[in-house]
C-alpha positions in Angstrom: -115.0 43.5 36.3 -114.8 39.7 37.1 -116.4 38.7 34.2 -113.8 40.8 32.3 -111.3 39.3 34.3 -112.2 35.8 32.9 -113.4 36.6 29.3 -109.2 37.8 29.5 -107.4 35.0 30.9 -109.8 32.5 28.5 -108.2 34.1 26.0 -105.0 34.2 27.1 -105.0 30.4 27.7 -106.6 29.9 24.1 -103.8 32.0 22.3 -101.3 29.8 24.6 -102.8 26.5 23.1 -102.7 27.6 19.7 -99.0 28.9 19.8 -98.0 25.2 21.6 -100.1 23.5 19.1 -98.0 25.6 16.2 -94.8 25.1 17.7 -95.5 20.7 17.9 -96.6 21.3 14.5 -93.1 22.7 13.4 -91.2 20.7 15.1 -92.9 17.5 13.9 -93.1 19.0 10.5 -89.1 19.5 11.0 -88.8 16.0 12.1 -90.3 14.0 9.3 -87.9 16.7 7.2 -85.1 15.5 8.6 -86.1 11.6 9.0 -86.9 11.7 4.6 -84.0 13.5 4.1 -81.6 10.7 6.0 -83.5 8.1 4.3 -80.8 6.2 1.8 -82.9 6.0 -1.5 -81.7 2.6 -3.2 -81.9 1.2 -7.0 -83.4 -2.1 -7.7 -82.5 -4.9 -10.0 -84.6 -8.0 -11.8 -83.8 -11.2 -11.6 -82.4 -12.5 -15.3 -83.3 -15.5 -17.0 -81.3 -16.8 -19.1 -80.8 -20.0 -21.3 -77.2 -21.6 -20.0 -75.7 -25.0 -20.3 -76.6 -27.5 -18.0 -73.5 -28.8 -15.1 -72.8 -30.8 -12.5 -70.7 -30.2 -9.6 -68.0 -33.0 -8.2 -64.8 -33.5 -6.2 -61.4 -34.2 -7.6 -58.2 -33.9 -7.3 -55.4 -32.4 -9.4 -52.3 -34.9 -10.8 -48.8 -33.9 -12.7 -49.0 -34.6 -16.6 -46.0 -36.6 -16.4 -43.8 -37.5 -12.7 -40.5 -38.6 -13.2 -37.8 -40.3 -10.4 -34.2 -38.8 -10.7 -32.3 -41.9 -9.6 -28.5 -42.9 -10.3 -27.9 -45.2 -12.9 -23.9 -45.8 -12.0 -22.1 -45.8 -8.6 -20.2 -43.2 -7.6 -20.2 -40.1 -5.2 -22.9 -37.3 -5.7 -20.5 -34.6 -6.5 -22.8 -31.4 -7.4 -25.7 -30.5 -7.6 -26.7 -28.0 -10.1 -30.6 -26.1 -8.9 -31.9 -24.8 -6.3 -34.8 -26.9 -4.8 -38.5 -25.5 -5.7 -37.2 -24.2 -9.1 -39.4 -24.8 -12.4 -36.3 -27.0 -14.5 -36.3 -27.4 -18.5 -35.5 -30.5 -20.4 -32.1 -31.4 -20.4 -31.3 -29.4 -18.1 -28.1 -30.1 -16.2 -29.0 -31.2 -12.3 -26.5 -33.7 -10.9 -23.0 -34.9 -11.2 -21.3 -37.9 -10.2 -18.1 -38.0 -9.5 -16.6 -39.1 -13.2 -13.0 -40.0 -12.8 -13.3 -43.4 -13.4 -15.7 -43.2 -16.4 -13.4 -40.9 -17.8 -10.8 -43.3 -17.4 -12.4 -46.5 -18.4 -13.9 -43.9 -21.6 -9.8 -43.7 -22.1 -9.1 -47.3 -22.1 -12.0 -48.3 -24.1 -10.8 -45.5 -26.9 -7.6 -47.0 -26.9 -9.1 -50.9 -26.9 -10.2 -49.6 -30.5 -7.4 -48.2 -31.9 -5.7 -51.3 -31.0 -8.1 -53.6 -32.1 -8.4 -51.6 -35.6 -4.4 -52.0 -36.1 -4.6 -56.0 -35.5 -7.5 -55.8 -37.7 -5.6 -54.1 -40.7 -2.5 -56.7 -40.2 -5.1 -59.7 -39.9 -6.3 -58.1 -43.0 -3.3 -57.7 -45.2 -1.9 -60.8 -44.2 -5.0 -62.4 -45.2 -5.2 -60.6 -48.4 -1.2 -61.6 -49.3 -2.0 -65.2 -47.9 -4.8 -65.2 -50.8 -2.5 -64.3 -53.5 0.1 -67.1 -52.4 -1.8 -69.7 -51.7 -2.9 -69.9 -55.6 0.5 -70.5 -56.2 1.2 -72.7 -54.2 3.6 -71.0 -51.7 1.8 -71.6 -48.7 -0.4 -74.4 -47.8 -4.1 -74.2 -47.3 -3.8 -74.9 -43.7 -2.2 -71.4 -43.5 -4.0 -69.6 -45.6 -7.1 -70.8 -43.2 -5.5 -69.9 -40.2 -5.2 -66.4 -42.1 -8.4 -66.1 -42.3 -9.1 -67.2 -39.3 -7.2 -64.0 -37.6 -9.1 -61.9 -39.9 -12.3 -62.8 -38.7 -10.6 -63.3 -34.9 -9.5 -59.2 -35.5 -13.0 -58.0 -36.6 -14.7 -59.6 -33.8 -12.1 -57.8 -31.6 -12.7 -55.3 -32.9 -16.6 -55.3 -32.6 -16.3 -56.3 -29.0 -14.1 -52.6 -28.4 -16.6 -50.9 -30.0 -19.1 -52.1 -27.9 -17.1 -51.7 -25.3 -16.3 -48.1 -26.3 -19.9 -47.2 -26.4 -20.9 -48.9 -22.6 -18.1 -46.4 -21.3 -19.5 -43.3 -23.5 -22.9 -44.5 -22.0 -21.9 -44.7 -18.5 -19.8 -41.7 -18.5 -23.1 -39.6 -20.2 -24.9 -40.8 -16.5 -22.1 -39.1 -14.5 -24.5 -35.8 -15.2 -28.1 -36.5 -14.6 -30.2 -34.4 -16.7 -33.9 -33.6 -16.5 -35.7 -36.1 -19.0 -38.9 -33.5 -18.8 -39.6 -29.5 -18.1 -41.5 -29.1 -14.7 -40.8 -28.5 -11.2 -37.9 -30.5 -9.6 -38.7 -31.0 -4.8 -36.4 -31.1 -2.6 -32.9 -34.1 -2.5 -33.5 -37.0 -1.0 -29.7 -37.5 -0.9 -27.3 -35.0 -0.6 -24.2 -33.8 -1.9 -21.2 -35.6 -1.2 -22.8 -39.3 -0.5 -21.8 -42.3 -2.4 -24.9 -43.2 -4.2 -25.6 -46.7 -6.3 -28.2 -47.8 -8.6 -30.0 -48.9 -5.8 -29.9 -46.0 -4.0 -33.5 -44.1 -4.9 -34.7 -41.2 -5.8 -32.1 -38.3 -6.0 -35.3 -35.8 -6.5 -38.5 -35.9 -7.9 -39.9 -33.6 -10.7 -43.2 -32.8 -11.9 -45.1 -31.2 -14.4 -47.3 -28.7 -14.5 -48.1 -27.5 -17.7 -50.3 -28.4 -18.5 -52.1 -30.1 -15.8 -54.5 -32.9 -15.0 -57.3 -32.7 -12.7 -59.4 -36.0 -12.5 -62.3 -37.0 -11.1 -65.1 -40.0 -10.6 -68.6 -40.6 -11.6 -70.9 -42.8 -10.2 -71.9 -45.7 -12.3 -75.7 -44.5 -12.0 -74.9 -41.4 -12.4 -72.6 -42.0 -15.7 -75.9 -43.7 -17.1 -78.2 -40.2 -16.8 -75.2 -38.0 -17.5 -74.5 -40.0 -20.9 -78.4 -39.1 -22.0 -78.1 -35.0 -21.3 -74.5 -34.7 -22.7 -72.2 -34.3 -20.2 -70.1 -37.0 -22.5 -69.7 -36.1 -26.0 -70.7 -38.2 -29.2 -68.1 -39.0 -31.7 -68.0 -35.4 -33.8 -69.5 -33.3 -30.9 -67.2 -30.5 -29.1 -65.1 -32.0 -26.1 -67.3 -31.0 -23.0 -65.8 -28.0 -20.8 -65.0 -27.8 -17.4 -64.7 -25.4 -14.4 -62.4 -25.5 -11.7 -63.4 -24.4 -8.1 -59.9 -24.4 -6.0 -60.0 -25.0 -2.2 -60.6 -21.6 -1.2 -63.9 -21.7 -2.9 -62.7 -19.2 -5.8 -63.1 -20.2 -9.5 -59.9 -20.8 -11.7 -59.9 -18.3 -14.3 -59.1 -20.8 -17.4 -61.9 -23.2 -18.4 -60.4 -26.8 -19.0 -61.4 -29.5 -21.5 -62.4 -33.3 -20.6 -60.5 -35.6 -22.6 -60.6 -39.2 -21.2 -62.7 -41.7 -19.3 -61.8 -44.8 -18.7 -62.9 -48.0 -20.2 -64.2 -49.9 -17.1 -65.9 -49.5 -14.0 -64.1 -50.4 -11.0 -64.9 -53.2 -9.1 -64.3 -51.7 -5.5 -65.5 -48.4 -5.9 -68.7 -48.9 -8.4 -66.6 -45.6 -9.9 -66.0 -44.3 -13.5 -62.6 -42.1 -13.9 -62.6 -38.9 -15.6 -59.9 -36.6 -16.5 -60.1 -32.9 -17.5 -56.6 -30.7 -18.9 -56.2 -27.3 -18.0 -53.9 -24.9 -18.6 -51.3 -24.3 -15.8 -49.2 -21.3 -16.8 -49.2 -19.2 -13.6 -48.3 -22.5 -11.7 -52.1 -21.8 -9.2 -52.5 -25.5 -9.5 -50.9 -27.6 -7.4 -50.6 -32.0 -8.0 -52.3 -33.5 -5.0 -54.5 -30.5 -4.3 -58.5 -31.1 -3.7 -60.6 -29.0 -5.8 -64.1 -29.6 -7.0 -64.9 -29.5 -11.0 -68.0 -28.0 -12.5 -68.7 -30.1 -15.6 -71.1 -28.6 -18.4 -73.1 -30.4 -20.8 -74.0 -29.6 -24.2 -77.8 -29.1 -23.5 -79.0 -25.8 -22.2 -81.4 -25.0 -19.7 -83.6 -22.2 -18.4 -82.1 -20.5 -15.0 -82.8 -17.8 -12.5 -79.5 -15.7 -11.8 -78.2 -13.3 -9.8 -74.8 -11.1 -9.6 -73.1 -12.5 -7.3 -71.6 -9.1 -6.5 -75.6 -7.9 -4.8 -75.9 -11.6 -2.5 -75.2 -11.6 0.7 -74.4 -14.5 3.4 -74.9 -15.3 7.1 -75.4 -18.5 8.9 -79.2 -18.9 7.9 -77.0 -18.9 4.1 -77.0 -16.6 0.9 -79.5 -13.8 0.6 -80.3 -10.8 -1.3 -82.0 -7.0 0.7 -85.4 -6.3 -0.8 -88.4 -3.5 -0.1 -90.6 -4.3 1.9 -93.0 -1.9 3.3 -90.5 0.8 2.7 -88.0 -1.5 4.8 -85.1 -3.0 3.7 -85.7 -7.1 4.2 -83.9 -10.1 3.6 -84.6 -12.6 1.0 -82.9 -16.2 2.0 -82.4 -18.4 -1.5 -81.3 -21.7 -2.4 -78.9 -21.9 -5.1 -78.0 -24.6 -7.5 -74.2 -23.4 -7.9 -72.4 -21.0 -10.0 -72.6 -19.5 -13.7 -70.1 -17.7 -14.7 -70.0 -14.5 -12.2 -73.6 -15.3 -11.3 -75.6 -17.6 -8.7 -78.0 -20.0 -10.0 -81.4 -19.6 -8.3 -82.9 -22.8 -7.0 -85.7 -22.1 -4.6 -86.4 -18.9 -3.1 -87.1 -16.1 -5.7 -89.1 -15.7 -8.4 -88.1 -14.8 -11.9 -90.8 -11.4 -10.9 -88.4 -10.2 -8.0 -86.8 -7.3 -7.6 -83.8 -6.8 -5.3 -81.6 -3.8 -3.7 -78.4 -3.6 -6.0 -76.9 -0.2 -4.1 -75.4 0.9 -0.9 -75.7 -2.9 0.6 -72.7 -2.2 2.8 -74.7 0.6 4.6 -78.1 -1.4 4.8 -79.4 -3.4 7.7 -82.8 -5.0 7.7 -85.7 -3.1 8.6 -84.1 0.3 8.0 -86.4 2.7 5.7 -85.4 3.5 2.4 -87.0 5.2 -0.7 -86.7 3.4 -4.2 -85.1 5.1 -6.9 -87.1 5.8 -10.2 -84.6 3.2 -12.4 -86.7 0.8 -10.2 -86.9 -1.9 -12.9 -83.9 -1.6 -14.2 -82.3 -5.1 -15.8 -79.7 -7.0 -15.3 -77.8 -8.3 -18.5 
């Protein structure tokens, strides 16, 4: 009976270890389950090589096309004004008056200076003309017929001089409205309505233009010796050498600009070469005075390692792409060698053979396990 007893309750315990065995066995079985089936599964992407000019990378500055001073050329009180500061002006556009009484007056006298000076002109003349005809018969003497002509010639100088005369009033009267000698954008008054203003006064208002748009920048004069070799400047008959604008908020201007001028010395105090590139300005983005950086391109091309910018990544350790490693997302640091169109050029870091994560990178985090997609080599164009 005892040994009944504990044949029983071995086999109790044995069934008991089985089912707890069976049960770990479902649950871990349940477990991995549920751990593969919350595992992100991510597409990869190659790095693409690519044949693409050649550039440099430089600070500059952008400058107005053309500047121009608004300043009074005749006295008188700064009656009206005629736009509102800020505003993009046309040429010949209307922008200040000057109080024009007195022009219009002296425009009055002068008219009238002429029309007098004509009438003593056409009796100088007739008297001259009869004097002519009488003095060949001996009617008057030839002292009179000289003081004739005299008056004649006395009359058109007159006459000359009220001309003249007429046109320095027409001339100062046209200044009473100060037009805009060029399109652009007009600042703010430096004198205001109502103030007596003089040729000596200054600058009413300064306006600037902006299309299109100068952006300039300097080489070094070492530099400007290897750049000449690889064809950053062009030979006579080659296309102008384009240009790339990155503004001050590191984003790239979305028109490409030409260079079209370097200068014809180096300067002495700066061992410097100037440069100038021309952009279109249409949406008014550029600003003169602003600092920007230009990314020049030569005519030769090169071999380069890129990637989308879209799939990098950046902390304080700098840019990076997430690869798989170990079935781990990881982080790939890289050096780059600036932009390329919408790509960064690779400079140290990866290899043209890498592959990177080009999904779901707002939901990664290093180390996290994922599972790779069967598009794993797909390319990127």
């Amino acid at each position: 009976m005892k040994k009944t007893l504990i044949y029983v309750s071995a086999v109790v315990l044995i069934l008991i270890g089985v089912r707890f065995s069976i049960t770990k066995y479902g649950e871990y079985t349940r477990a991995n389950q549920l751990k593969m089936a919350a595992t992100p599964t991510v597409e990869l992407s190659s790095v693409t090589q690519k044949e693409i000019y050649k550039s440099i990378e430089l600070p500059a500055r952008v400058q107005s096309t053309d500047k121009v001073d608004l300043v009074a050329r005749i006295d008188g009180y700064l009656q009206k004004k005629h736009f509102q500061e800020g505003d993009f002006v046309k040429k010949g556009q209307l922008l200040f008056t000057i109080e024009p009484t007195q022009y219009i007056n002296a425009l009055n006298q002068a008219q009238a200076n002429v029309q007098t000076a004509k009438a003593e002109l056409y009796k100088a003349q007739r008297d001259y003309e009869r004097g002519a005809e009488l003095v060949k018969k001996d009617f008057i003497s030839k002292s009179t017929y000289d003081q004739l002509y005299a008056q004649k010639q006395s009359a058109q100088a007159q006459l000359k001089s009220a001309q003249a005369q007429l046109a320095e009033a027409k001339r100062n009267y046209g200044y009473t409205q100060v037009k805009a000698p060029v399109a652009g954008k007009i600042g703010s008054m430096q004198i205001q309505e109502g103030n007596y203003v003089t040729v000596q006064s200054g600058t009413l208002a300064t306006i600037t233009k902006t299309n299109p748009i100068y952006v300039r920048y300097s080489i070094d004069s070492k530099m400007f010796d290897e750049i000449r070799n690889l064809d950053f400047i062009p030979k006579k008959g080659q296309e102008p050498v384009k240009v790339e604008l990155i503004l001050s908020n590191g984003s790239l201007y979305p028109i490409k600009g030409v260079q079209d001028f370097w200068d014809n010395q180096i300067s002495t105090s700066t061992g410097t070469l100037d440069f100038r590139a021309t952009f279109k300005n249409d949406d008014n983005i550029l600003i003169p005075g602003d600092f920007v950086k230009v990314k020049i391109y030569s005519n030769q091309k090169i071999s380069a390692l890129l990637i989308p910018q879209e799939y990098v990544l950046q902390d304080s350790n700098g840019r990076y792409v997430f690869v798989v490693e170990n079935n781990t997302v990881a982080q790939k640091y890289f050096k780059d060698n600036g932009q390329y169109e919408n790509y960064w050029i690779v400079q140290s870091g990866i290899n043209k053979d890498d592959k990177f994560i080009s999904t779901m990178l707002t939901k990664l985090s290093p180390k996290m396990p994922v599972k790779v997609a069967a598009m794993e080599n797909k390319e990127q164009n």
